[in-house]
FILUMBA-361225 format. One record per residue (C-alpha): residue number from 1; x, y, z. Coordinates in nm, 3 decimals. Example, Ala and Ser with C-alpha at 12.3 -4.5 7.8 and 13.67 -1.06 7.14 Angstrom:
REM FILUMBA-361225
<1, <1.230, -0.450, 0.780>>
<2, <1.367, -0.106, 0.714>>
***
This chain:
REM FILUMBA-361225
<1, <9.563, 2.057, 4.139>>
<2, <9.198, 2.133, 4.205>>
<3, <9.089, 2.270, 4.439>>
<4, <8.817, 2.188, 4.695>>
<5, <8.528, 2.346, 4.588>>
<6, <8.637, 2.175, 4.211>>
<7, <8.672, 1.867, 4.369>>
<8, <8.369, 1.869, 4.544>>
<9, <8.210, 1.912, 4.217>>
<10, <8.405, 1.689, 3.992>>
<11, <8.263, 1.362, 4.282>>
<12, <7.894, 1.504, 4.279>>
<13, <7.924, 1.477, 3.844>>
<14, <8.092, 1.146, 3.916>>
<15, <7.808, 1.029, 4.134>>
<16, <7.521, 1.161, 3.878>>
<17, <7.647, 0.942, 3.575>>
<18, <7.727, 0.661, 3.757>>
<19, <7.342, 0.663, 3.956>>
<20, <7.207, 0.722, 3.607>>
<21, <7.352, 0.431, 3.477>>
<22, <7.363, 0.184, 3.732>>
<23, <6.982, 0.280, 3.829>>
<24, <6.819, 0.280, 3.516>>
<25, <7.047, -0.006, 3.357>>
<26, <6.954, -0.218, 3.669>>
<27, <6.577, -0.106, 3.604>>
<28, <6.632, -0.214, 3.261>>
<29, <6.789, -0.554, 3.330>>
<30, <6.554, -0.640, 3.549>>
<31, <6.263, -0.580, 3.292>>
<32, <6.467, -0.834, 3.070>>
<33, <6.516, -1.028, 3.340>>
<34, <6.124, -1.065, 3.425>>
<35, <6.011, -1.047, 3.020>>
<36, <6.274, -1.208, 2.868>>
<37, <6.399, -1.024, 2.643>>
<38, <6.780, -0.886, 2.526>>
<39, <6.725, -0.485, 2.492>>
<40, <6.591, -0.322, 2.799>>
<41, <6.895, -0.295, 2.927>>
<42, <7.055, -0.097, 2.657>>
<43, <6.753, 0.145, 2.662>>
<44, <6.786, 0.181, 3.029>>
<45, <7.165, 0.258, 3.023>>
<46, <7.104, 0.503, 2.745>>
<47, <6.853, 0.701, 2.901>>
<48, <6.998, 0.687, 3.211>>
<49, <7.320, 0.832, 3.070>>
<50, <7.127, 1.084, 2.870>>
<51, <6.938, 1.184, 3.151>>
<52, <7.255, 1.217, 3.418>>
<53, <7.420, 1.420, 3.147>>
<54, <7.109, 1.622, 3.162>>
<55, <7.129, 1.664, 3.524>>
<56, <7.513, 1.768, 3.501>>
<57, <7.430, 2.028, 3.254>>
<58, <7.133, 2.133, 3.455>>
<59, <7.338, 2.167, 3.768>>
<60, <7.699, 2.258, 3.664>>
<61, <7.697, 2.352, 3.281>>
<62, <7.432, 2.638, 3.236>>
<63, <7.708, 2.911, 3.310>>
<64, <7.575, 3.255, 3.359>>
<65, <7.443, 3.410, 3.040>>
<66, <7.212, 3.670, 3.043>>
<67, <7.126, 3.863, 3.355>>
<68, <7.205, 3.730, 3.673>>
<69, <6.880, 3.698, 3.909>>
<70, <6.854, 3.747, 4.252>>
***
């Protein structure tokens, strides 16, 4: 079972892909919506998932390699 600091995390990585795609699809259906046109919603989900994953990696997935600052 995780525990809370995990869990805590596992909701926050939850949240960034979901906000990704739900903002930028929405930003992309609504350019359809007001061009009419078919794709600006795929290109808006993709880089919105691209750029959560991003985020994630940004925020949880670096790891510590190297020295460690302080």
């Amino acid at each position: 079972m995780a525990s809370g600091n995990e869990e805590g995390a596992l909701w926050s990585i939850m949240g960034y892909l979901l906000s990704g795609l739900l903002i930028w699809g929405g930003l992309g259906w609504a350019a359809d919506h007001w061009l009419g046109t078919h794709f600006f919603v795929l290109i808006g989900m993709l880089l919105g998932g691209g750029a959560s994953m991003y985020l994630v990696w940004l925020r949880f997935g670096r790891g510590s390699t190297g020295s460690n600052p302080k």
